[in-house]
C-alpha positions in Angstrom: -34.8 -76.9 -52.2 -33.7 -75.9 -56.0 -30.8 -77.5 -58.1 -29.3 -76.3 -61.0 -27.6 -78.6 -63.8 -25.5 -77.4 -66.4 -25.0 -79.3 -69.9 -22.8 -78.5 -72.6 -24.0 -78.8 -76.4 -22.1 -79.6 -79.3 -21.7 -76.0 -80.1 -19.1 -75.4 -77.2 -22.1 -73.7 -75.5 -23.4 -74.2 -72.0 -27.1 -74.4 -71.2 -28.2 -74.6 -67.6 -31.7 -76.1 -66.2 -33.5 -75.1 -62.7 -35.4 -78.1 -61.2 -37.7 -77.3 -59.0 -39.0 -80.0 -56.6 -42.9 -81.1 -56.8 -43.7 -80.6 -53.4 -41.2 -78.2 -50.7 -41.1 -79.6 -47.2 -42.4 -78.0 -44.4 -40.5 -75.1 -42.2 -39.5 -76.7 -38.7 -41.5 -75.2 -36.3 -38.4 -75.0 -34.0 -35.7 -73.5 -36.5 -36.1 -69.5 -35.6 -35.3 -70.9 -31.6 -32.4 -72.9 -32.9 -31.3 -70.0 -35.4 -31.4 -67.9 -32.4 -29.4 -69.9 -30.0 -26.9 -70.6 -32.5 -26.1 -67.0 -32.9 -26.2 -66.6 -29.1 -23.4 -69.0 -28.5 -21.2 -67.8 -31.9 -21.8 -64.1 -30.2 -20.9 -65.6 -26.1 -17.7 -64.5 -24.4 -14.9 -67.6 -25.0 -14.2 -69.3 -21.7 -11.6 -67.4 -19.5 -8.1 -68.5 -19.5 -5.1 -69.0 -17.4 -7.3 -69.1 -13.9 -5.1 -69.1 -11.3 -5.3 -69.8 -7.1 -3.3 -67.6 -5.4 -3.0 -66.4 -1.7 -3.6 -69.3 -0.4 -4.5 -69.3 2.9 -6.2 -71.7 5.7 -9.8 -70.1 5.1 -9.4 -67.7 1.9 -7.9 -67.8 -1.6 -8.0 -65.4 -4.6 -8.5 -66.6 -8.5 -7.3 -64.6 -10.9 -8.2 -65.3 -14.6 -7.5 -63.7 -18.4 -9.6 -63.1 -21.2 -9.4 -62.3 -24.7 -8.4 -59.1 -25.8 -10.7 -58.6 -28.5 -13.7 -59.3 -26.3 -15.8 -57.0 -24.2 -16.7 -58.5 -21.1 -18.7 -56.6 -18.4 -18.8 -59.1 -15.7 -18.1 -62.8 -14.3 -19.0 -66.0 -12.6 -17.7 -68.5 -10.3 -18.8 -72.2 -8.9 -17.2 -73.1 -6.3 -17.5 -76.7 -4.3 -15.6 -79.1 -2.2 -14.5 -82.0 -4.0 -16.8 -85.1 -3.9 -19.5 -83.0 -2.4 -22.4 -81.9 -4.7 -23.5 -78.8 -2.7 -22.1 -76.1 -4.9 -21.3 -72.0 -3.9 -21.9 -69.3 -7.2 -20.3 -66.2 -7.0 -21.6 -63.2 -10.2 -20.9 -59.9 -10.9 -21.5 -57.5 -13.5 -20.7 -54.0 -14.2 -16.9 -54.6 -13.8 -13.9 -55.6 -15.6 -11.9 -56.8 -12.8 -9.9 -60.4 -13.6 -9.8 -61.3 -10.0 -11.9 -62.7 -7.0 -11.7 -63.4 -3.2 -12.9 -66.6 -1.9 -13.7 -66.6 1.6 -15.1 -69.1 4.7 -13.3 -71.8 3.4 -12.2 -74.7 5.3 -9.2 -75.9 6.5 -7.5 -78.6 4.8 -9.9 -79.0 2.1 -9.7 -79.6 -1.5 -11.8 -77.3 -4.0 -12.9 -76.9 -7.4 -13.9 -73.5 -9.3 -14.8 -72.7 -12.5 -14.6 -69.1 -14.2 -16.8 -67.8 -16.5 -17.0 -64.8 -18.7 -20.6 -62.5 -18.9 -20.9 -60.1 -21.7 -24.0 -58.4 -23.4 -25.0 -61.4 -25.3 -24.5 -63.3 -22.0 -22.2 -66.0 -20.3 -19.2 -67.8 -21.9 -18.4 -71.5 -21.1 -17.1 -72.6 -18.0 -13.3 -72.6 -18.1 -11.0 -75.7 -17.3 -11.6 -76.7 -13.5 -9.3 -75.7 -11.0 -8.3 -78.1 -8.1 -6.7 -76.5 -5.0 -6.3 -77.5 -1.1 -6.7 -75.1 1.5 -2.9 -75.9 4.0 -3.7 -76.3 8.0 -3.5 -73.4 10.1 -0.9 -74.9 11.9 1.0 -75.4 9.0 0.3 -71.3 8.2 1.5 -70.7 11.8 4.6 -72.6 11.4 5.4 -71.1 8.3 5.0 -68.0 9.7 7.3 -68.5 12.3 9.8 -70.2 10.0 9.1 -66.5 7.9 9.7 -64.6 11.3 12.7 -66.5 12.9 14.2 -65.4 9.1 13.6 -62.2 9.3 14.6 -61.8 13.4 18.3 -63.3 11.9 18.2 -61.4 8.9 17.7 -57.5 11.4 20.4 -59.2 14.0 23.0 -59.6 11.3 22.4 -56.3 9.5 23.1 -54.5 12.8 25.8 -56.4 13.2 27.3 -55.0 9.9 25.9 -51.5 11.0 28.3 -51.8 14.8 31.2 -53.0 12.3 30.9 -49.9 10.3 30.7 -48.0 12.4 33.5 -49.0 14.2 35.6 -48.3 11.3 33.9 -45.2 10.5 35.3 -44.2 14.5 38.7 -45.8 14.0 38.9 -43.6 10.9 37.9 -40.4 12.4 40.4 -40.9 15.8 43.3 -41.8 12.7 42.1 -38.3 11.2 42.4 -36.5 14.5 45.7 -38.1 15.5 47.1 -36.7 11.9 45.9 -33.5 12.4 46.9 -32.7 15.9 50.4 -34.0 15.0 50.2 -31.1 12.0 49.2 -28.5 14.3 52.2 -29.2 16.9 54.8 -29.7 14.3 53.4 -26.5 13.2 53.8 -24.8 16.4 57.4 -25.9 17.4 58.4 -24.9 13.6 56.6 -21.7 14.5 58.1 -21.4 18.4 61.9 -21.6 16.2 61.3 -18.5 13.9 61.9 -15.5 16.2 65.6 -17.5 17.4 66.7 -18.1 14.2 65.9 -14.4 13.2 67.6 -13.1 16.7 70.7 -15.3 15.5 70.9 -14.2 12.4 70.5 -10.6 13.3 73.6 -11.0 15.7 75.6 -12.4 13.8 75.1 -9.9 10.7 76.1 -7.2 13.5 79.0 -8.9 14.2 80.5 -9.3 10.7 79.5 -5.5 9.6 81.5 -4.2 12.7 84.3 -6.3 14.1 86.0 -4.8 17.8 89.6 -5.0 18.6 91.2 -6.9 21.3 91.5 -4.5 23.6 88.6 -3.3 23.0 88.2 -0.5 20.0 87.8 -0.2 16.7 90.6 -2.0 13.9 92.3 0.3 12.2 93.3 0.1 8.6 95.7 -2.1 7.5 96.7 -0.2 5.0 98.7 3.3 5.6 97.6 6.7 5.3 98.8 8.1 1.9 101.4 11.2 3.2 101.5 14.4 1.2 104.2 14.3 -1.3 106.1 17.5 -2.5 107.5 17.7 -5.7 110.5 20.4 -6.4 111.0 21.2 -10.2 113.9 23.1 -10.9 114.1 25.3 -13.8 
């Protein structure tokens, strides 16, 4: 390994001096394997994030993860085991970017632990944080499910009971429409029935005031006397 020392003069000016070692060591025979696996693991996938159990059911589940954004990952892998039992299930796949996974044939009422991790070209990330999670009873999923069904039976019962109360109104309405209308039509009709009397009436009566008759049965005469020729004698 070489060293440099620098030393400053009187003049203001700086000299520097290489020293070279007598004798170099020798080049570990392991150092191009541990260069190697260095820059495997600074070029590896990080661990996934945010893994998730959902679904839960008596014999299934589904784990959901999250990755990096700025990493390319082409596949994963999961462990899967029973708590405090050694025997241990992997699950790997490649060629996908899916952030999801199905676990089936699980057991009722058990606990288990999984662990995601990433694959990419350069090849698998660190595990990610374990996951604990308990597969419920199926007699637990059937009552649930019954609880979920007596729900929904209530929830169809009372919206057809609002449906019969509207339309009940929507009827009531349409009778309270009808009523209206066949009171118009017979207003209209008695209104229209009254027309040709009232014109008869008026008619006769006209006729009587245009041409009044007498008592004993003609005509009036004039009141007013005929005008009789008048002679006039101018004498001269």
């Amino acid at each position: 390994m070489c060293s440099s020392v620098s030393h400053a003069s009187d003049h203001g000016q700086t000299s520097r001096f290489l020293l070279l070692p007598r004798s170099l060591p020798a080049p570990c025979p392991h150092s191009i394997s541990c260069c190697s696996s260095v820059s495997l693991l600074a070029d590896s996938p990080s661990a996934p994030v945010n893994v998730t159990v959902k679904h839960l059911k008596a014999n299934s589940a589904v784990v959901t993860w999250d990755v990096l954004e700025d990493e390319v990952v082409i596949g994963f892998a999961i462990s899967q085991q029973k708590k405090d039992v050694r025997m241990l299930r992997f699950i790997q796949e490649v060629n996908t970017t899916t952030r999801s996974c199905a676990l089936w044939d699980l057991e009722e009422d058990t606990e288990y632990i999984v662990h995601v991790q990433a694959i990419s070209i350069q090849g698998q990330s660190p595990a990610s944080e374990p996951v604990l999670f308990k597969t419920p009873r199926e007699a637990e999923k059937l009552a649930s499910k019954n609880k979920d069904e007596v729900t929904m039976k209530e929830m169809a019962k009372k919206n057809q009971q609002l449906r019969a109360g509207e339309i009940l109104i929507i009827v009531v309405v349409l009778f309270m429409w009808a009523g209206v209308i066949a009171l118009f039509c017979r207003q209209y009709d008695i209104i229209k029935d009254n027309e040709p009397n009232n014109s008869k009436e008026k008619a006769k009566s006209a006729s009587e005031n245009s041409t009044p008759e007498h008592q004993g049965g003609g005509l009036l005469r004039s009141k007013f006397p005929k005008n009789k020729p008048s002679v006039n004698i101018i004498e001269a």
